[in-house]
VOGU-3710 file (C-alpha; in Angstrom, 3 decimals, decimal comma):
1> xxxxxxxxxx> -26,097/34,175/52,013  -25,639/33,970/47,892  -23,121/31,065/48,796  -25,687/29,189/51,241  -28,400/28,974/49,144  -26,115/28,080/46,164  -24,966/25,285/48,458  -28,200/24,373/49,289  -29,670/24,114/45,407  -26,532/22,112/44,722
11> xxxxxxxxxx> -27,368/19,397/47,843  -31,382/19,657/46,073  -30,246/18,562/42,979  -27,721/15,611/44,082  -30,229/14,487/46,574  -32,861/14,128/43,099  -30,382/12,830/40,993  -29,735/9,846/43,770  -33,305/9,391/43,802  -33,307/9,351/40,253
21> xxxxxxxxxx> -30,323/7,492/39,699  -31,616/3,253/40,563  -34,947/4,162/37,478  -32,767/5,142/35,707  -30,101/2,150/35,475  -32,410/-0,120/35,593  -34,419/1,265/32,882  -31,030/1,040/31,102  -30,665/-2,194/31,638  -34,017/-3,109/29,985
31> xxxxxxxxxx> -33,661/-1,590/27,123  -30,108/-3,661/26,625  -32,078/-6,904/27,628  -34,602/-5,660/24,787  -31,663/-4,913/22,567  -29,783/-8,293/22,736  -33,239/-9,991/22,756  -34,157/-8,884/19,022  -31,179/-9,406/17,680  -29,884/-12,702/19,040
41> xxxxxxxxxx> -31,571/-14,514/15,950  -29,061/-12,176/13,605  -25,991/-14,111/14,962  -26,587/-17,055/12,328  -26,100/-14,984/9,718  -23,169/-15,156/7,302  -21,178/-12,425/5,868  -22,519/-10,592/2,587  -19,801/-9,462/-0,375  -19,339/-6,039/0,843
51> xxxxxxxxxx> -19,121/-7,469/4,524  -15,617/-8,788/2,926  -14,607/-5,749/1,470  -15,001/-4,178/4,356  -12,640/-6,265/6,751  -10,455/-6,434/3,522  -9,631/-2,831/2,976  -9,598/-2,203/6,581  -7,111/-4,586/6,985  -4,757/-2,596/4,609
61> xxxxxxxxxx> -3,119/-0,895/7,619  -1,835/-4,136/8,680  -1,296/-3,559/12,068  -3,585/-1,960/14,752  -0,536/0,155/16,107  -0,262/1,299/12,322  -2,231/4,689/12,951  -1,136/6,839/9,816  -2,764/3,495/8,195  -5,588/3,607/9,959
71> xxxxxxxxxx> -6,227/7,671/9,907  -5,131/8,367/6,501  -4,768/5,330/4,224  -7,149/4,264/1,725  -9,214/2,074/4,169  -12,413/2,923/3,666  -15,676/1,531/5,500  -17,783/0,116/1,659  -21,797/0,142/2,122  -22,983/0,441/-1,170
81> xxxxxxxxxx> -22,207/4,388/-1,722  -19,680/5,963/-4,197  -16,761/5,852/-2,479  -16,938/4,393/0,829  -17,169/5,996/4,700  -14,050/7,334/6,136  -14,552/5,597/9,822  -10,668/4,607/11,325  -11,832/3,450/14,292  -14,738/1,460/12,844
91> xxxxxxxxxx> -11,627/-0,255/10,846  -9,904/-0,576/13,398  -12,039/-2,947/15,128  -12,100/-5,029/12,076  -8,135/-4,647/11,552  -8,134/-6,180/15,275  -10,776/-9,520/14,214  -8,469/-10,020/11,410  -5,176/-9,936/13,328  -6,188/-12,171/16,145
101> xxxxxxxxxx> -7,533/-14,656/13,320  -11,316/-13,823/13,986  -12,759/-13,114/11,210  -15,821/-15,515/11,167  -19,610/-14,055/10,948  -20,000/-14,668/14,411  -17,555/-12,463/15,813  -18,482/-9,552/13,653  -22,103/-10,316/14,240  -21,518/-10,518/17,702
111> xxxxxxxxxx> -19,515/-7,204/17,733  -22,300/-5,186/16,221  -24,995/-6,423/18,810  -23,063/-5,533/21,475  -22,483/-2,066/20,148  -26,202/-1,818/19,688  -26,737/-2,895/22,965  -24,279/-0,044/24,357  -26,283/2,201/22,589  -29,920/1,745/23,844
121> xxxxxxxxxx> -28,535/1,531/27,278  -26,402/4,871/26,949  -29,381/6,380/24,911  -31,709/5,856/28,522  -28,345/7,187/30,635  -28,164/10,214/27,972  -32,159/11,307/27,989  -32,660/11,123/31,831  -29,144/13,609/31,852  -31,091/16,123/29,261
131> xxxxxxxxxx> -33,881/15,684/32,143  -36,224/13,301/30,995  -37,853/11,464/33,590  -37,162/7,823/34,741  -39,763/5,485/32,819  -39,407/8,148/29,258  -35,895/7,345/29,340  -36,843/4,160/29,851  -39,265/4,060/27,052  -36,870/5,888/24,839
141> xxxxxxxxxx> -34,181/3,515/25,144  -36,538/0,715/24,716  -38,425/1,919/21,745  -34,956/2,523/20,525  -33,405/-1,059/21,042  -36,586/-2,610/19,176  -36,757/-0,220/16,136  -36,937/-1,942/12,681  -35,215/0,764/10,998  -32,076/-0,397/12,648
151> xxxxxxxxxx> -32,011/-4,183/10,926  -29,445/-2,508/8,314  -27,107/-1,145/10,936  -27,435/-3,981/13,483  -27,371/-7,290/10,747  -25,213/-5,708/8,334  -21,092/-6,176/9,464  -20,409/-3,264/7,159  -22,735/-0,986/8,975  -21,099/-1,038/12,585
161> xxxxxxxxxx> -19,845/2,680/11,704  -23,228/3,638/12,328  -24,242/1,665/15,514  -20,547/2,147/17,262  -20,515/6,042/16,626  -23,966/6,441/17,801  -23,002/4,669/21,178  -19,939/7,068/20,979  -21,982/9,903/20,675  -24,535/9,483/23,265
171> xxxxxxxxxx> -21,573/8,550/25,512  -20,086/11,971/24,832  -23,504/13,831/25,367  -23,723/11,563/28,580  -20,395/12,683/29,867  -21,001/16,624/28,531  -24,085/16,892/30,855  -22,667/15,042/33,766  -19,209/16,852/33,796  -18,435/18,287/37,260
181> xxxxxxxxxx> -14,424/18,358/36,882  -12,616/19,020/34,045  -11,016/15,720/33,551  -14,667/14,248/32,686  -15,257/17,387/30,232  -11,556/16,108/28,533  -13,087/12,494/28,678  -16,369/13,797/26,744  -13,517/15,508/23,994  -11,711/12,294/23,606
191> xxxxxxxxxx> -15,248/10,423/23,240  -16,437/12,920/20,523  -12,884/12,541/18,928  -13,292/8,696/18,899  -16,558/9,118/17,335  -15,603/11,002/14,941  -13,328/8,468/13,425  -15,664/5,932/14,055  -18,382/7,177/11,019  -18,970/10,878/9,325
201> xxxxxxxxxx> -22,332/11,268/10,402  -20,993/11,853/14,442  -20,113/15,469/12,829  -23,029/16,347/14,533  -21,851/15,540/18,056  -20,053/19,010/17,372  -23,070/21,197/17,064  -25,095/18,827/19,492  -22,985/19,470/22,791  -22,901/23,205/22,737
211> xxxxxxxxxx> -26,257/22,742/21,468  -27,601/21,315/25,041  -25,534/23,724/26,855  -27,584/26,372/25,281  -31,077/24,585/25,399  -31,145/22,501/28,631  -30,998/24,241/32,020  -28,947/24,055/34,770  -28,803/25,769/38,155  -27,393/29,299/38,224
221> xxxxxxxxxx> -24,095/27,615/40,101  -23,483/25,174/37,675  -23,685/27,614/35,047  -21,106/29,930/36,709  -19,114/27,270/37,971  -18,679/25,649/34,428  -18,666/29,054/31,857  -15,280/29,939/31,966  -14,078/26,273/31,260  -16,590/25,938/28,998
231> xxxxxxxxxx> -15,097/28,125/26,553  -12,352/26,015/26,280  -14,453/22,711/25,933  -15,614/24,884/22,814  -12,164/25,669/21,289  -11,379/22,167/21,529  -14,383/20,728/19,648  -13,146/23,525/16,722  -9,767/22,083/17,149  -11,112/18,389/16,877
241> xxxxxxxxxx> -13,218/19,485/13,493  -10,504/21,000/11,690  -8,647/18,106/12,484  -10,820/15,366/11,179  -11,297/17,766/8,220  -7,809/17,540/6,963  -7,471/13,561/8,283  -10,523/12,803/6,233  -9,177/14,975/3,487  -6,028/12,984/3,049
251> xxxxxxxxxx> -7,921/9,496/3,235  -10,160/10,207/0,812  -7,051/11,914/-1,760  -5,317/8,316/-1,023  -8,539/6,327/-2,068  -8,676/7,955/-5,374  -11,168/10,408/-7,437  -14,944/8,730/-7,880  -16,189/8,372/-11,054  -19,226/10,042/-12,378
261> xxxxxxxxxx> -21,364/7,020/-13,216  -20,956/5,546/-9,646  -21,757/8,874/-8,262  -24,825/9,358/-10,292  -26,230/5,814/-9,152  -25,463/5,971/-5,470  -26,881/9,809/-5,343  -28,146/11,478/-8,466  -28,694/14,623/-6,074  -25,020/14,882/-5,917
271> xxxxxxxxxx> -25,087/15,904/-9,631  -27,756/18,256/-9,179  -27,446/22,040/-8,773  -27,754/23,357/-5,189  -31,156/24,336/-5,367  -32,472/21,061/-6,794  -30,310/19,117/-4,577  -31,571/20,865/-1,413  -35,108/19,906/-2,899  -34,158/16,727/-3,324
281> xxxxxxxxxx> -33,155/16,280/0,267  -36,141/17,827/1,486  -37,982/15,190/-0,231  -35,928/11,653/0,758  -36,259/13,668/4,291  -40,086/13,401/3,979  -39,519/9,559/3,246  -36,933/9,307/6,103  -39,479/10,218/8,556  -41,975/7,780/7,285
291> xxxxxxxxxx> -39,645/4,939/7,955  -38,701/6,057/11,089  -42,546/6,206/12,117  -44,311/3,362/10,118  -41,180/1,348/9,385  -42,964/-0,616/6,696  -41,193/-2,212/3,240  -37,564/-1,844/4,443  -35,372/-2,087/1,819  -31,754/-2,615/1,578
301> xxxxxxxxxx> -31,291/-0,025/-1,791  -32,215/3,235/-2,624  -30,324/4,061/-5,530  -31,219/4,849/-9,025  -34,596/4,726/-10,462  -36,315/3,763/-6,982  -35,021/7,389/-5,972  -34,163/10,359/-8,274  -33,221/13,421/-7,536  -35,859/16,474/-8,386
311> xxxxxxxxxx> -36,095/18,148/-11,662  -38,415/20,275/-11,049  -40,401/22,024/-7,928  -43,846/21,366/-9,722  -42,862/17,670/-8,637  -44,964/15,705/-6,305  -41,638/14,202/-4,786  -40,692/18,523/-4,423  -44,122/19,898/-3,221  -43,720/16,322/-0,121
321> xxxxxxxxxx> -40,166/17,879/0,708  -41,179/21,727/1,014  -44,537/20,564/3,098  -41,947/18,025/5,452  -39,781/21,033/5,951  -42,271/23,711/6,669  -43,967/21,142/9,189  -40,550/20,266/10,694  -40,337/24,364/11,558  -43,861/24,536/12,762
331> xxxxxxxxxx> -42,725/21,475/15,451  -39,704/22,646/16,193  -40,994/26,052/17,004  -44,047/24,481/19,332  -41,624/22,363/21,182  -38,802/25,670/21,624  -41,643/27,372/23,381  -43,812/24,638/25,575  -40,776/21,614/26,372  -36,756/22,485/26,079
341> xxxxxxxxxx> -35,859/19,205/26,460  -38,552/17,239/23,549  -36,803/20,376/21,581  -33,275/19,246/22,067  -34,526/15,564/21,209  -36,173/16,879/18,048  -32,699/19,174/17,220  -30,529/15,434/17,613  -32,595/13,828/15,111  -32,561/16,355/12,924
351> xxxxxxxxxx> -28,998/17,755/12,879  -27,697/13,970/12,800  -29,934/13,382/9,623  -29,012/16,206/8,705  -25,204/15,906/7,945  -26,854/12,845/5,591  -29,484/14,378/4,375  -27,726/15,985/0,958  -29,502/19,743/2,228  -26,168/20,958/3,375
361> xxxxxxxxxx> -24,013/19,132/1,129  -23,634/16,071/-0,995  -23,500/12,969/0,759  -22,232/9,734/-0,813  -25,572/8,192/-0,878  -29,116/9,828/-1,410  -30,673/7,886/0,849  -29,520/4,236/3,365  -31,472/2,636/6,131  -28,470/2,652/8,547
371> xxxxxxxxxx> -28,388/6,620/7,790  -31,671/6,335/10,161  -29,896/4,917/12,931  -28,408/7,490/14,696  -31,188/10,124/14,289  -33,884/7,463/15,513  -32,456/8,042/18,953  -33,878/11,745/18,749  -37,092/10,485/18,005  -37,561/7,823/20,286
381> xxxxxxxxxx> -36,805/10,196/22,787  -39,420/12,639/21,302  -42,170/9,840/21,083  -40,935/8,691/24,759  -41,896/11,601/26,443  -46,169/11,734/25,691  -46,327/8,359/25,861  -44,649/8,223/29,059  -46,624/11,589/30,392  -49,599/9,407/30,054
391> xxxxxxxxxx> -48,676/6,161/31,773  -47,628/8,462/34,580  -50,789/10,459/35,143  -53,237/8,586/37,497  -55,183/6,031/36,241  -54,243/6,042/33,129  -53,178/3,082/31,321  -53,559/4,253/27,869  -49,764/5,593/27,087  -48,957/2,186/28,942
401> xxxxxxxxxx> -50,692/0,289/26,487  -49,762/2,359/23,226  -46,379/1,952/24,491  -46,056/-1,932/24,950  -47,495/-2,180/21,560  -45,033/-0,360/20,137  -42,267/-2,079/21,977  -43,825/-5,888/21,043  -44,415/-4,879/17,438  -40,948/-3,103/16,882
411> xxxxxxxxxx> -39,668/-6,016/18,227  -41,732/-8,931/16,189  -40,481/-6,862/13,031  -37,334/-6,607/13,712  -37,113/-10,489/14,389  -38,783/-10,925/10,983  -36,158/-9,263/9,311  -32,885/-9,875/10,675  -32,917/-13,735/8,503  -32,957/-11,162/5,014
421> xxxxxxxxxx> -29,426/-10,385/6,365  -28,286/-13,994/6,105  -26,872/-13,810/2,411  -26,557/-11,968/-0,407  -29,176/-14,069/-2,393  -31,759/-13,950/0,059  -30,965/-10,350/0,527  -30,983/-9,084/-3,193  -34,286/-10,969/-3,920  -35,825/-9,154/-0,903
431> xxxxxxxxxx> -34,226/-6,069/-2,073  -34,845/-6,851/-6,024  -39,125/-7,089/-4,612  -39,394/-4,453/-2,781  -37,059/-1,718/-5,311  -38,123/-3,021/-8,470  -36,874/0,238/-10,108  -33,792/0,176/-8,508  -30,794/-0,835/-10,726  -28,568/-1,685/-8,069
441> xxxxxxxxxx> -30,758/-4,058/-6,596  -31,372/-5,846/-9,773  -27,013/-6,113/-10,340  -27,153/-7,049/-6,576  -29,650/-10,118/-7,623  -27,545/-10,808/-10,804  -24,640/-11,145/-8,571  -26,340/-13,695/-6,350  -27,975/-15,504/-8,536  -24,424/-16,096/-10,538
451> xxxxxxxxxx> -22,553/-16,412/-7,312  -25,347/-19,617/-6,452  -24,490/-21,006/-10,160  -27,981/-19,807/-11,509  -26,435/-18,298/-14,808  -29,398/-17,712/-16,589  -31,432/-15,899/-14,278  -28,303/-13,670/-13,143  -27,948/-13,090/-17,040  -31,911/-11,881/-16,605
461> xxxxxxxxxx> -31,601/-9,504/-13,500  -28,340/-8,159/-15,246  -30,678/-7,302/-18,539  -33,097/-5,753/-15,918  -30,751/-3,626/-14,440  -29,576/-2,395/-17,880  -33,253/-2,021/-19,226  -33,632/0,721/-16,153  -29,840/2,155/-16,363  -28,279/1,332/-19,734
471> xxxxxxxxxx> -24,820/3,163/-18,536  -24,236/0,139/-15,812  -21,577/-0,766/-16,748  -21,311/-3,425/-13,601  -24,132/-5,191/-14,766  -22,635/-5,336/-18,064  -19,652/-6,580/-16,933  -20,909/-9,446/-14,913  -23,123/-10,839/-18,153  -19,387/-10,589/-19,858
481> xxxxxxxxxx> -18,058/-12,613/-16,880  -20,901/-15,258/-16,794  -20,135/-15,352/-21,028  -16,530/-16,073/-20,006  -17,328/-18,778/-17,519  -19,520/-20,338/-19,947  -16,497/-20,579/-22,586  -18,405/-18,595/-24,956  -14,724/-15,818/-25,603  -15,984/-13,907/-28,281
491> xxxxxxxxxx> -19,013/-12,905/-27,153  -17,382/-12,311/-23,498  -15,308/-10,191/-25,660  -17,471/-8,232/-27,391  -19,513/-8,108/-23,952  -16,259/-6,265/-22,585  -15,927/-3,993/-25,437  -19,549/-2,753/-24,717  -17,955/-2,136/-21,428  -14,931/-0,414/-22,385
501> xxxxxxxxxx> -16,632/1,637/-24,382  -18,929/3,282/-22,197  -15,697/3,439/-19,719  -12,082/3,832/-21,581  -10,594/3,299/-18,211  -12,876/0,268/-17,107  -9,744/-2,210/-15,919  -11,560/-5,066/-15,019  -12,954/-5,475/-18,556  -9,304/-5,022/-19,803
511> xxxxxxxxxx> -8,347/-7,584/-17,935  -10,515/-9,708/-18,839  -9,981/-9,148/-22,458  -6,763/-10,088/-22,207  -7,364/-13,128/-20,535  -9,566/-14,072/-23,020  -6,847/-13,380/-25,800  -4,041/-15,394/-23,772  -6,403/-18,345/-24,022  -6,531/-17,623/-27,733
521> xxxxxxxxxx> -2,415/-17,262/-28,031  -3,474/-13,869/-28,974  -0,435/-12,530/-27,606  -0,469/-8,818/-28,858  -3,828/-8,115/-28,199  -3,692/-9,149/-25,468  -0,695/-7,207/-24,402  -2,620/-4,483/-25,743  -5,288/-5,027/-23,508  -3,119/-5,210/-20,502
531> xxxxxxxxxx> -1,379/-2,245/-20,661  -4,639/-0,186/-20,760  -5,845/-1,792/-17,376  -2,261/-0,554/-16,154  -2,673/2,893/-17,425  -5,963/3,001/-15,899  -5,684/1,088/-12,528  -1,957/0,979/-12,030  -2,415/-0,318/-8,463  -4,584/-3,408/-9,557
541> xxxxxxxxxx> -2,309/-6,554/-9,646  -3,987/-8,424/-12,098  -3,432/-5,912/-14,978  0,549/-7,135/-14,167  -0,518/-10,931/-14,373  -1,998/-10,802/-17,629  1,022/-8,770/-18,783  2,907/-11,176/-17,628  1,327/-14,064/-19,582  0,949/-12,097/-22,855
551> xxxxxxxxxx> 4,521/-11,185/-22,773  5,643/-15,190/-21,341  3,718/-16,472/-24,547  5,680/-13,935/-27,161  8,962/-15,491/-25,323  9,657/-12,649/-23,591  10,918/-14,137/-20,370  12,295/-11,440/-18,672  9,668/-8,973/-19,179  7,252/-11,635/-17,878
561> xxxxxxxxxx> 9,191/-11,656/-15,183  8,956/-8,373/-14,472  5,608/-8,083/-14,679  4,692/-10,714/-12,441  7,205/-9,504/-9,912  5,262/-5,622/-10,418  2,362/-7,627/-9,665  3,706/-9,000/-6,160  4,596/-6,034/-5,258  1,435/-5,140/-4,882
571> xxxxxxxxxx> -0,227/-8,471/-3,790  2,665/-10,658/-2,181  0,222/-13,853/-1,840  -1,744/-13,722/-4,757  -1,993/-17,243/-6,427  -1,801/-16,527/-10,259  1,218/-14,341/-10,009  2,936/-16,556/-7,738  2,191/-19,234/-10,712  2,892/-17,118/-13,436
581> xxxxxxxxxx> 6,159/-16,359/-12,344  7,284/-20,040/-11,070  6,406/-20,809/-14,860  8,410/-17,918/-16,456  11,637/-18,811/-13,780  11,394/-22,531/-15,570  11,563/-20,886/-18,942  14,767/-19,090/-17,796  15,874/-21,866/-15,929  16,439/-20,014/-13,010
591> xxxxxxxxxx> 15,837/-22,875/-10,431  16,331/-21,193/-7,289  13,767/-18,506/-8,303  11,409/-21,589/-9,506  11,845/-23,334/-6,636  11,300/-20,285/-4,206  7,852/-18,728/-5,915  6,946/-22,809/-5,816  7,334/-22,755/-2,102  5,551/-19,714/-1,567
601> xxxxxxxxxx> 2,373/-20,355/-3,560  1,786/-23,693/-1,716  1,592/-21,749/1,163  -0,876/-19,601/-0,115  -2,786/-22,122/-2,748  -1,463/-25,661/-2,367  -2,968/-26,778/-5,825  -1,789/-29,184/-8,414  0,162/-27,457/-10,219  2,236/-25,715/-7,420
611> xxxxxxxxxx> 3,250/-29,643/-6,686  4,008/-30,073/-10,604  6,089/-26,903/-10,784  7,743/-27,476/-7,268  8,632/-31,182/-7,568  9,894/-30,063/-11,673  12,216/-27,502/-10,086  13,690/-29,311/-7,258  14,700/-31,951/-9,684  15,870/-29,613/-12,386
621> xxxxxxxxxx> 17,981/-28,038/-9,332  19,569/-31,350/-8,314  17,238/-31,088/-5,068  16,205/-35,125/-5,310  15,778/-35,757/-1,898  13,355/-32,829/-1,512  11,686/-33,328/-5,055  10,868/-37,105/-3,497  9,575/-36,069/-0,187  7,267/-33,467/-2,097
631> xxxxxxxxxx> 6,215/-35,838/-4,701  5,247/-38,551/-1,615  3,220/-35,811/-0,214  1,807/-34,657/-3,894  0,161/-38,248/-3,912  -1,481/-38,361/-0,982  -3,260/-34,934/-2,469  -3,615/-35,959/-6,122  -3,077/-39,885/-6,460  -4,541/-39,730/-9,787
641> xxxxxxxxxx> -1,813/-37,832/-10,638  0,824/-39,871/-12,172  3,581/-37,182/-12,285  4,185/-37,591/-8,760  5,122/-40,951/-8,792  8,657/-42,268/-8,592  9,462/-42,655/-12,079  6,786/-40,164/-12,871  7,356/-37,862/-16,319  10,516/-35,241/-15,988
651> xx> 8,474/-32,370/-16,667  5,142/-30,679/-15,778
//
């Protein structure tokens, strides 16, 4: 009798799932049509400096079948934080674009749509399996595909960690709720697993799935039918944490310690003790929520002085963070008690903010608009589910109403902003207006103005920057750089001393201190200078190169060599130390080295004086025939060039 009526539940609840099942796609495929809508106009835009970074380190595996490159090399996913996001997967698609020679904005722009798109689709799948109805899934995912708050993680190339784990994520919930054998339940593992290493912040799919299991009901056969395999869907979500902790572990060792002053910058909470820093979080949560309901003045920075962390609980900023969290308990409690499934909604935002959110730990950043991304699908959900209780009740067309509102609006604003996304100058000064206290945004103006040739002004936002965060020692840099450009060497120097002062172990200023002294045939000072970028940053080429040139100008050739070959080693294309050590082989006469490095850095940089030095060689090696035929093709490049022609000088 037990088993008949068991059968006969189960046949209730297929027979309402069908029913359920054609609202339910279709609704998915709105909010997909909604998602691809809003975001078409972000396909123009270009790639922004840490876009490159991005594809640049991710590319360090080499090869997409290179997984201990992928899962524990120094990769990392850069979006303006400390250190960077440990996201293999996410790298991996960008290792892919690179390999099959497609790395134009496009493509990557392209890529993150269509991950969005995934996402609001899987997001209306995922709520009508937690047992929303129909049109709030709908709703959800549509509310979802429009949101503003997502610009960052949709325009931004370096932000596809967020959108692609995120589709992950709801995939896994999707299959976790759906699971009848235990091949789907292995499929939601893998999917959890993949999300994992596609950003940090799917750490929460690992409380979330047990999480529903617990808070969402299912029939009394279901329940029976799926405990015992249950517990080992559990053991292997522990397995799969403990084995992203010591992955993530050994990425980050490879990447190298952070320093303090770009910790304090990206997150000044991290600094903090507990206490504070939990404070702190409290209070950038109580902002966090205001975005993700009124998402007015989006900004593309929070760093420091546009957020701080909290000194003291007699703060405003501390008294905002205590009230958020007591009302988030209040909510939480209402919704345990009067709707399981608005609870379970309410628990995704908050445990996915949450692994951001600085309370349990210290996160890389205080406080990013992509951070938002993956929690906004909780409260989409949430909002979904009144608004969609009222369109439903007879006669009612207020939730109908409120709800296409929200879905036009979200939408208009998101088309507004996308265009900020286009570049980094149009991107700082939107960021520079609306986090005026924000250092970072300032450096990030500097940048762009410099980058568009606008010295003076860069030379202004880098002062501004300084006037709110004198220990920048970016910003300082850069006005050092611009000082250099401008051949103005001894105040780039003393620029660069500034630097080095505030940071011993500040390469790049090294560097370019002894560039600046190789100019000057300031050979030992410059030598000097090198060195101490090596001991610093022995990994960074360029400390090699100017080595190399210090040590090529005291006449010591075979040290130069040496240190331009150190330098290949570590970047086997780059230009100047291909040059560098073409030059030195021509000191030592060693033609077939000459001739060799010659070959390779027109490859790489077919420039002037590659010809000069390859057409010099070849001649000095007895080579004529080949010297000619370079020559020939050397004037067709440079015909104002007179060393290329036939009874051109012997020498470069």
């Amino acid at each position: 009798m037990v088993e008949a009526v068991e059968h006969l539940s189960r046949a209730d609840s297929s027979r309402a799932e069908h029913e359920r099942r054609p609202g339910v796609r279709a609704g998915a495929a709105v909010a997909a049509g909604l998602a691809l809508i809003v975001y078409i106009n972000s396909l123009p835009n270009g790639f922004l400096s840490d876009d490159v970074q991005t594809i640049a380190f991710s590319s360090a595996a080499g090869s997409p079948f290179n997984l201990r490159g992928l899962l524990i090399g120094p990769g990392l996913i850069v979006r303006g934080g400390s250190r960077g996001t440990y996201g293999p997967v996410t790298a991996w698609t960008f290792l892919v674009a690179h390999v099959m020679g497609a790395d134009l904005p496009l493509v990557h722009h392209l890529a993150n749509v269509v991950c969005h798109v995934a996402a609001a689709a899987l997001l209306v799948l995922a709520a009508a399996a937690t047992g929303l109805s129909p049109p709030a899934a709908t709703l959800a995912g549509a509310l979802f595909a429009v949101h503003p708050i997502h610009t960052e993680a949709v325009a931004h190339i370096a932000s596809r960690g967020s959108v692609l784990s995120t589709a992950l994520v709801l995939l896994a919930l999707l299959w976790w709720r759906r699971a009848g054998s235990i091949f789907q339940e292995l499929g939601a593992l893998a999917v959890c697993a993949l999300a994992l290493l596609a950003d940090e912040q799917a750490l929460a799919v690992l409380l979330l799935l047990p999480l529903a299991d617990f808070v969402l009901p299912r029939d009394a056969s279901s329940d029976r039918r799926l405990g015992a395999r249950r517990v080992v869907l559990y053991a292997g979500l522990v397995v799969l944490a403990v084995v992203y902790v010591v992955l993530r572990r050994a990425a980050l060792s490879s990447a190298g310690a952070v320093e303090q002053t770009g910790i304090f910058q990206a997150n000044p909470a991290a600094l903090l003790p507990a206490g504070l820093r939990i404070v702190t979080g409290l209070k950038v949560t109580a902002l966090a929520i205001s975005k993700l309901f009124v998402p007015a003045r989006l900004s593309a920075d929070y760093s420091y002085r546009q957020l701080s962390g909290v000194q003291s609980l007699a703060e405003a900023g501390a008294l905002v963070g205590l009230f958020a969290g007591v009302a988030l308990a209040v909510v939480a409690n209402v919704l345990w008690t009067r709707h399981r499934a608005a609870f379970f909604w309410m628990a995704f935002a908050l445990i996915t903010y949450g692994v951001v959110s600085n309370i349990p730990f210290a996160w890389e950043v205080l406080f990013r608009e992509d951070m938002l991304y993956m929690p906004s699908a909780g409260v989409c959900a949430l909002v979904a589910l009144p608004l969609a209780r009222l369109s439903e009740a007879r006669g009612r067309t207020v939730g109908a109403v409120v709800a296409a509102v929200l879905v036009v609006a979200g939408g208009v604003v998101t088309v507004l902003r996308n265009p900020v996304w286009h570049d980094d100058l149009r991107l700082a000064q939107a960021t520079a207006a609306v986090a005026p206290e924000s250092a970072r945004a300032h450096r990030m103006l500097g940048t762009a103005l410099s980058d568009a040739d606008q010295q003076d002004d860069a030379i202004k936002e880098f002062g501004r920057a300084l006037a709110i965060y004198p220990g920048d020692r970016a910003s300082l840099y850069n006005v050092g750089v611009i000082l250099q450009r401008q051949d103005k060497p001894l105040e780039a120097i003393s620029v660069f001393r500034r630097v080095t002062d505030l940071d011993p172990k500040y390469a790049p200023a090294w560097i370019n201190i002894a560039a600046i002294n190789n100019t000057q045939t300031a050979f030992n000072p410059a030598l000097d200078a090198a060195q101490r970028a090596i001991d610093a940053r022995p990994e960074i080429p360029n400390g090699y190169v100017v080595k190399g040139h210090a040590l090529r100008g005291m006449g010591r050739f075979k040290e130069a060599r040496e240190a331009f070959e150190e330098a290949l080693r570590r970047a086997p294309a780059q230009p100047e130390a291909l040059l560098g050590l073409g030059a030195t082989a021509i000191d030592l006469q060693d033609w077939s080295l000459a001739t060799s490095t010659f070959e390779r850095l027109i490859k790489v940089a077919p420039v002037q004086d590659a010809y000069r030095g390859l057409v010099y060689s070849y001649r000095q090696a007895g080579r004529e025939a080949d010297a000619s035929d370079t020559a020939a093709l050397a004037r067709s490049l440079f015909p104002g060039d007179d060393f290329f022609s036939p009874e051109g000088p012997p020498s470069p």
